[in-house]
C-alpha positions as CSV (number, residue, x, y, z in Angstrom):
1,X,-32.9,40.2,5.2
2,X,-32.8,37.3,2.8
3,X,-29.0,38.5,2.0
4,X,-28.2,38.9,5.0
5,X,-29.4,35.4,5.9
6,X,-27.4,34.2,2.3
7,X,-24.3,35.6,3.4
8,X,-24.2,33.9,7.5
9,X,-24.7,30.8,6.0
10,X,-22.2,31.0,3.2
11,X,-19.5,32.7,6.4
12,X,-20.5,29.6,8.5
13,X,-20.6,27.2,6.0
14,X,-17.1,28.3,4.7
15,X,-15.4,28.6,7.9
16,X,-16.6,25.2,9.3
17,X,-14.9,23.5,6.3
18,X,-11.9,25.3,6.8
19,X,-11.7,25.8,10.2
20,X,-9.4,22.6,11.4
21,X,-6.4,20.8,9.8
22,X,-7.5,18.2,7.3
23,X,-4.8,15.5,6.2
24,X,-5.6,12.3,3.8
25,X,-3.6,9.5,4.0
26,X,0.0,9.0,2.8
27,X,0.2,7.5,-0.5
28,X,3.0,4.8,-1.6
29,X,3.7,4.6,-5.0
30,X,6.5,2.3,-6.5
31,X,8.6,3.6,-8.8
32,X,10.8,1.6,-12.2
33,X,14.0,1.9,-10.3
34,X,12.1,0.0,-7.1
35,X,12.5,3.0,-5.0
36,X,8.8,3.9,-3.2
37,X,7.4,7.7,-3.4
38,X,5.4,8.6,-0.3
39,X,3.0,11.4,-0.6
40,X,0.2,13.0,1.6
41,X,-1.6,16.3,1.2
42,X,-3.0,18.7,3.7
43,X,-5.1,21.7,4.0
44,X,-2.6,24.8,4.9
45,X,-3.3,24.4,8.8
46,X,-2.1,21.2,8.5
47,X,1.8,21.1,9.9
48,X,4.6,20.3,8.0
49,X,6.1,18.3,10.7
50,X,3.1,16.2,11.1
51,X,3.0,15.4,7.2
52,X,6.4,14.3,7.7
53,X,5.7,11.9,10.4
54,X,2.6,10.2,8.2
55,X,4.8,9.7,5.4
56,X,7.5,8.1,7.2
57,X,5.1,6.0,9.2
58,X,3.9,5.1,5.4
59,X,7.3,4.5,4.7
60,X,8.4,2.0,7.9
61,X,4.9,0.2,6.4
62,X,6.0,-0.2,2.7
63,X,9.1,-1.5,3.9
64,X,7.9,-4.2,6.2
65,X,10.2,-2.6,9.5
66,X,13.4,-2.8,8.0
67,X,14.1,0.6,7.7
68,X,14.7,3.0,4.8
69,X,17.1,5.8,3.0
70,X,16.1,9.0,2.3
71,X,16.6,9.9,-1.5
72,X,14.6,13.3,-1.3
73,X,11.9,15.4,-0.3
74,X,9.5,18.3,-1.4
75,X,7.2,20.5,0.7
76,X,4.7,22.5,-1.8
77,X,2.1,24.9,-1.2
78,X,-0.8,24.8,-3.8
79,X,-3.4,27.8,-4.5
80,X,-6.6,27.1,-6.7
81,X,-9.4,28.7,-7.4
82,X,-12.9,27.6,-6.0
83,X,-16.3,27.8,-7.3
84,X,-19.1,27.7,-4.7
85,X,-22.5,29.4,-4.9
86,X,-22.0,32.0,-7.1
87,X,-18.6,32.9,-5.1
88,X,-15.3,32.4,-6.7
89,X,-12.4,32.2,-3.6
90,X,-9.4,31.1,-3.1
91,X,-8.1,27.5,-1.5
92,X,-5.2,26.5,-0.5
93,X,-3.1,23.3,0.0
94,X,-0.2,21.6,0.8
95,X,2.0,18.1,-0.7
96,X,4.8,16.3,0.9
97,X,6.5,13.8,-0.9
98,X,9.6,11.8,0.1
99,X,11.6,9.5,-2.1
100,X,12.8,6.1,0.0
101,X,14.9,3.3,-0.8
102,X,13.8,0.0,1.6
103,X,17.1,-1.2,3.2
């Protein structure tokens, strides 16, 4: 019974965590050249599409509204290992990055 008990929780616990889309801000970093890189990170419901739009809403910011170029961008996928409760799993995540130049 007391497994039984273990193992709800640890289904619950594990599928409330994972259970909608999770996306942290877009991060600006400025680069020797003076060209920005935008990046944001999301769990693996998180769409692509809507990573795009938060880092080019990051990038319209950094530049003040006067618009941007493109230099290049990266969609990535990320796997890790986990260690909760005596339970090794498997998460998953995913990076956008974009390259700008401010006009």
């Amino acid at each position: 019974m007391n497994k039984y008990l273990m193992l709800t929780l640890l289904a619950t616990s594990s599928l409330s965590l994972t259970g909608c889309a999770q996306m942290f801000p877009a991060q600006a970093t400025k680069l020797e050249n003076g060209n920005y890189m935008i990046q944001t990170t999301s769990n693996i419901l998180g769409s692509n599409e809507a990573m795009e739009n938060k880092v080019n809403k990051k990038a319209e910011t950094v530049c003040a509204g006067k618009g941007f170029s493109e230099i290049n961008n990266n969609h990535q996928t990320h796997s890790q290992q986990i260690y909760t409760a005596q339970v090794i799993t498997t998460g998953t995540f995913k990076t956008f990055n974009k390259t700008i130049k401010c006009n």
